[in-house]
N, C-alpha and C positions, 0 to 999 in steps of 0.2 A: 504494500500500500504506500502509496508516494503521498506525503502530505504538501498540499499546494499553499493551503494559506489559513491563519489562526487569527480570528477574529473577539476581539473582548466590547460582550455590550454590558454594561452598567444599569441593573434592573431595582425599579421599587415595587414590591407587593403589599397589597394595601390589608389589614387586618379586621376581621370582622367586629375584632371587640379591641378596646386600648387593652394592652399587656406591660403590667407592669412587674421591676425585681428591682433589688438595691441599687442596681448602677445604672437603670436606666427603666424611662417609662417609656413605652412605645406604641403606637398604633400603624407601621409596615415595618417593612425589613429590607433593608438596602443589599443586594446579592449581587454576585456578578457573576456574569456566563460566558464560557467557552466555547468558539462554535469554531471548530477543526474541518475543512474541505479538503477532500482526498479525490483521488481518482479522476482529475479533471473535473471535477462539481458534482459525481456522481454521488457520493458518500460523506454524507454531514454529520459526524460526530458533536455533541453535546456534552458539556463538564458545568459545574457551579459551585462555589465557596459562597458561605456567608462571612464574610469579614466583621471582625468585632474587636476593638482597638482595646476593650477590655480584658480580651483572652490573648490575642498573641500581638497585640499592636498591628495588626493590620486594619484598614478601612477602606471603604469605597473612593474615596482618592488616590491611594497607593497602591489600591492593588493593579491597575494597568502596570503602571510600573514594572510589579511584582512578577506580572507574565513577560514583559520583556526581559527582565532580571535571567528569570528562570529557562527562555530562549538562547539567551546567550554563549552556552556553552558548546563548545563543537561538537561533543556526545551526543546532544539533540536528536534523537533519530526520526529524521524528516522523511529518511525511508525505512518505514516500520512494516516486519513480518509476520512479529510473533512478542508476545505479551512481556517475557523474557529481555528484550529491546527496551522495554517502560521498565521494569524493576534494576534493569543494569543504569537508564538514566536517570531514577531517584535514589538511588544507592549512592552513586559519586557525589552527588548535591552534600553541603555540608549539614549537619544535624542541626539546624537552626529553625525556631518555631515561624521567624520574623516573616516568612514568604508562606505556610503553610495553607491558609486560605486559599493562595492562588495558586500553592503546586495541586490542592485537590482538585480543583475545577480544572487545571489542565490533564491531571492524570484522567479523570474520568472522562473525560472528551476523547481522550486519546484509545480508551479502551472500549469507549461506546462504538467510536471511528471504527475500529479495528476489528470487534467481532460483529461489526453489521457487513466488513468486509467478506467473513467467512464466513457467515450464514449462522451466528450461533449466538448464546447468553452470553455476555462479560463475565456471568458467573462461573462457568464452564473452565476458566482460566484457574482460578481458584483451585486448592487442597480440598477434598469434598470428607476430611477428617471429621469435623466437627459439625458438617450441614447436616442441615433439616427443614422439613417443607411445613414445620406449623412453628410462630411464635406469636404470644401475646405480648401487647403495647400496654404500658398504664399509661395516666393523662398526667395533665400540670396543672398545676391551678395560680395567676395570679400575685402578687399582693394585692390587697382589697379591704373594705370596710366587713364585718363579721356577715351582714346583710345578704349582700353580692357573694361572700364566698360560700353563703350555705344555701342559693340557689343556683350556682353553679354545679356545688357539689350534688347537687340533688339531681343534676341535670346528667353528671356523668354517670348519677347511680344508673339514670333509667338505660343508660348505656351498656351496662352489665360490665362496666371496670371495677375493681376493686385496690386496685394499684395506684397510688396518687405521690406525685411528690408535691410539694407547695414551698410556693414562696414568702419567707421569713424576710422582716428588715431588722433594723437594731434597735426598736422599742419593743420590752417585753409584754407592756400593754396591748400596745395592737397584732403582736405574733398571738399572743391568749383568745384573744378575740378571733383572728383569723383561723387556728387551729380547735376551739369550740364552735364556728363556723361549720367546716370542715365533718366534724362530727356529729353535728346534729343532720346536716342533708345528707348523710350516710349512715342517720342512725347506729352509728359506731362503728360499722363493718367493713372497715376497709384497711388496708396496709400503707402504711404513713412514711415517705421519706420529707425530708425537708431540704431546702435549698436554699442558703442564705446568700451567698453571690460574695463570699469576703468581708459582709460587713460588720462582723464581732469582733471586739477586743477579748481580750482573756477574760475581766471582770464581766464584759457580759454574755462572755460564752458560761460561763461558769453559773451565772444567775438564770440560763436558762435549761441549765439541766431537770431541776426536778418538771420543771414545766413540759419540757420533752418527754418525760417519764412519764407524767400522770396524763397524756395526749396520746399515748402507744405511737410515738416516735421512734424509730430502728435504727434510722440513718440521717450522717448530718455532711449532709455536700458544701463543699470549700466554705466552712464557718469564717476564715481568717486569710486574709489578701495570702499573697504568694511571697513565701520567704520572711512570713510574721512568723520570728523565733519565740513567743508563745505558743502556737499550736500543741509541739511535742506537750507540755504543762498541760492541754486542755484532754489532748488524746488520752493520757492518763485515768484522769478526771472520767472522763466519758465512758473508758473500755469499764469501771468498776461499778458505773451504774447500765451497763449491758450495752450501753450508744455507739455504731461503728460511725467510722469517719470515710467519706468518698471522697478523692482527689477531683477537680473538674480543671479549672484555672490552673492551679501550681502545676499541672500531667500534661502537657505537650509536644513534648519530644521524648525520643529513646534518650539524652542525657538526663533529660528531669527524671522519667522513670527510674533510671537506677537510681538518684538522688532520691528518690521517694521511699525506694528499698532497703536502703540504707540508713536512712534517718526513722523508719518507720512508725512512723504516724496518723498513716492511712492505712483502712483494712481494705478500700475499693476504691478503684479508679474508674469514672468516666471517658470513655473513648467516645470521640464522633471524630466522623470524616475530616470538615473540617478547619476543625480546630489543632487534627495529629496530621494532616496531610496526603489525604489521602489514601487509599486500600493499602496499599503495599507498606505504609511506615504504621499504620492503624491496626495491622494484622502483625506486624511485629513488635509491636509493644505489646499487643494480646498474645503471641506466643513469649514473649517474656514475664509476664505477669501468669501466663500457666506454668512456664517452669520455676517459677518462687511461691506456688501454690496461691496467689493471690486471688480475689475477685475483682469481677470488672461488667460495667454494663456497656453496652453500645446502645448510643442515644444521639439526639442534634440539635442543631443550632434552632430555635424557633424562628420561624419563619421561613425557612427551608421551601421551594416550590418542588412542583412534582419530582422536579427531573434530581434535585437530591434527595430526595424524599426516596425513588427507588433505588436508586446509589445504597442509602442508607438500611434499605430493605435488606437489600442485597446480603450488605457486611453480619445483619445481625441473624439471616438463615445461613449465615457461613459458622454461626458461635451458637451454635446449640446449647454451651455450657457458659452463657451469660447470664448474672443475676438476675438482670432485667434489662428490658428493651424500652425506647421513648423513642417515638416519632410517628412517621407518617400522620399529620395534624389535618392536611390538607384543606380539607373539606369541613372542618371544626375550627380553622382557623383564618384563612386565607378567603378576604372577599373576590379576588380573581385570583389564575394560578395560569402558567405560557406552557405547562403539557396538557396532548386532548384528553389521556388518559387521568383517573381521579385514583390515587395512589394511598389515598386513605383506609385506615385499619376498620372493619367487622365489628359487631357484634361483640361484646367482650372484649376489646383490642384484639382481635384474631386475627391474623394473616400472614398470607402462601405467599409465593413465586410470584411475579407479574406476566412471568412468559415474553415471547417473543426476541427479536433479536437484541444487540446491544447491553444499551441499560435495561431496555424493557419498556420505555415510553418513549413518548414523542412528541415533540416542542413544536407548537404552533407558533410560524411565523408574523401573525397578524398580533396574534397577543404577547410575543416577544417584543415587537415593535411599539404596539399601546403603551405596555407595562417599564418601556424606559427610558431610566431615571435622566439621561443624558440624551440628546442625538447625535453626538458622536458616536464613529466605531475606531477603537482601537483595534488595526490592524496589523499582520508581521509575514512578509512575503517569502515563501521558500527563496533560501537563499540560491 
């Protein structure tokens, strides 16, 4: 497959509801998409990063950039045969998280490109060690007034999830509030992670332990920014009233994960595409994290459109032996979306395979064009 020419469009998805967390309140999501022309124009591969200046410092300004950055290199394999080509040129890339938004969105264009060339799934490339053709999705819920989150919560009961993570800020008053919310539109029956996005000090990670406790609270995702030398002090704390800790933020690269191994402070790491960069650097930090017996979920960036949304499918029927899964929101979150395909989870967050070639969906060009956020196209011509 000879690739002809790599195009970066700059997309906003609009939200059906504002979504707010600590570091940010939002109602779209600023993405950016990869559209790879192979074959003379025959074959149009698809990739997409959500940039978020709060995870790896990338954002919807830099990351063109990013894709030229990542162009650069003479290893580039502009004529690609085989998937093996893609893992040898994100291998020599340095382990740095700083580009990782736009290495995902170019690997996955690259490999949509590539096995829509040969008739097959992207998945097919894949180790089929740990695959499986059924996973369940939980939901998210929010920061919100107690109000709002316990008819939400009610909303995803009638959904048949039981899986919820929610989002915590750094008042304990309105986390009480938000998480008796929570329980009352679930009539108590559901399984509790929380997400605070960094924003506790020690003193008030500490102040909200029994709170956690008396809430059947299990899990607490990145309580304290990245490289807060309190954590280890809180992990403590936490592990003796049964609380594990999930990495999201601080886990971005293979260097941070062994950092994280090392210092052990987390029982679970969050993997999404990306925020680790991609399948190929995503699935080895998940084989690294199985060979130090760790857990680890695969989940995504909110606001994610279809076309990472099945990317994202993808990774978590590759991880049969993940804690838990979060995504495909689609159609629960997104008031328009640039695949024709709707890539949202079932009934009980249940879902298969998507099928067909590639990633398994297909970007409308009309709604590509609506939905962006620039009308520039950054472009990069086979050299």
């Amino acid at each position: 497959m000879k690739i002809d020419q790599i195009r970066v469009h700059l997309i906003r998805l609009p939200f059906c509801l504002d979504f707010s967390h600590s570091c940010k309140s939002e109602s779209y999501s600023d993405n950016i998409v990869v559209e790879l022309i192979s074959e003379g124009g025959k074959v149009t591969g698809f990739g997409e990063g959500a940039p978020r200046t709060y995870v790896t410092g990338e954002s919807h300004e830099t990351a063109p950039a990013s894709i030229r950055h990542l162009l650069n290199p003479a290893w580039f394999p502009w004529d690609l045969e085989d998937p093996a080509e893609i893992w040898a040129f994100v291998d020599r890339l340095p382990d740095e998280k700083e580009h990782n938004t736009a290495l995902c969105a170019l690997e996955t264009a690259m490999l949509d490109a590539l096995a829509k060339t040969q008739h097959c799934s992207a998945g097919e490339y894949f180790s089929s060690k740990f695959r499986t053709d059924e996973i369940y999705y939980g939901a998210v819920l929010p920061l919100g007034e107690k109000k709002r989150i316990r008819e939400l919560s009610s909303m995803i009961r009638t959904l048949g999830i039981h899986r919820l993570k929610v989002k915590l800020g750094g008042d304990l008053g309105e986390n009480r509030g938000i998480l008796e919310g929570v329980r009352q539109g679930f009539n108590g029956a559901c399984e509790l992670k929380a997400d605070v996005n960094g924003a506790w000090t020690l003193k008030t990670a500490l102040e909200h332990i029994s709170l956690l406790k008396q809430q059947g609270v299990s899990i607490i995702e990145q309580p304290m920014k990245p490289g807060d030398p309190d954590l280890a002090e809180f992990s403590v704390q936490a592990r003796r009233f049964g609380l594990k800790l999930m990495a999201d933020e601080s886990v971005c690269s293979m260097g941070e994960t062994l950092q994280m191994l090392v210092e052990s402070s987390y029982d679970i790491v969050n993997v999404r595409l990306s925020k680790c960069g991609g399948f190929r650097r995503s699935l080895k930090i998940v084989e690294l994290l199985r060979s130090h017996k760790k857990a680890f979920q695969i989940a995504c960036q909110l606001g994610e459109s279809g076309l990472l949304s099945a990317a994202g499918r993808m990774l978590s029927l590759l991880c049969k032996d993940a804690l838990y899964h979060d995504g495909s929101y689609d159609q629960y979150l997104l008031k328009e979306n640039i695949t024709k395909e709707d890539v949202s989870f079932g009934y009980g967050g249940r879902a298969g395979p998507l099928g067909g070639v590639g990633l398994g969906v297909t970007v409308d060009p009309l709604s590509l064009e609506r939905l962006k956020a620039s009308p520039d196209v950054f472009s990069v011509s086979r050299p």
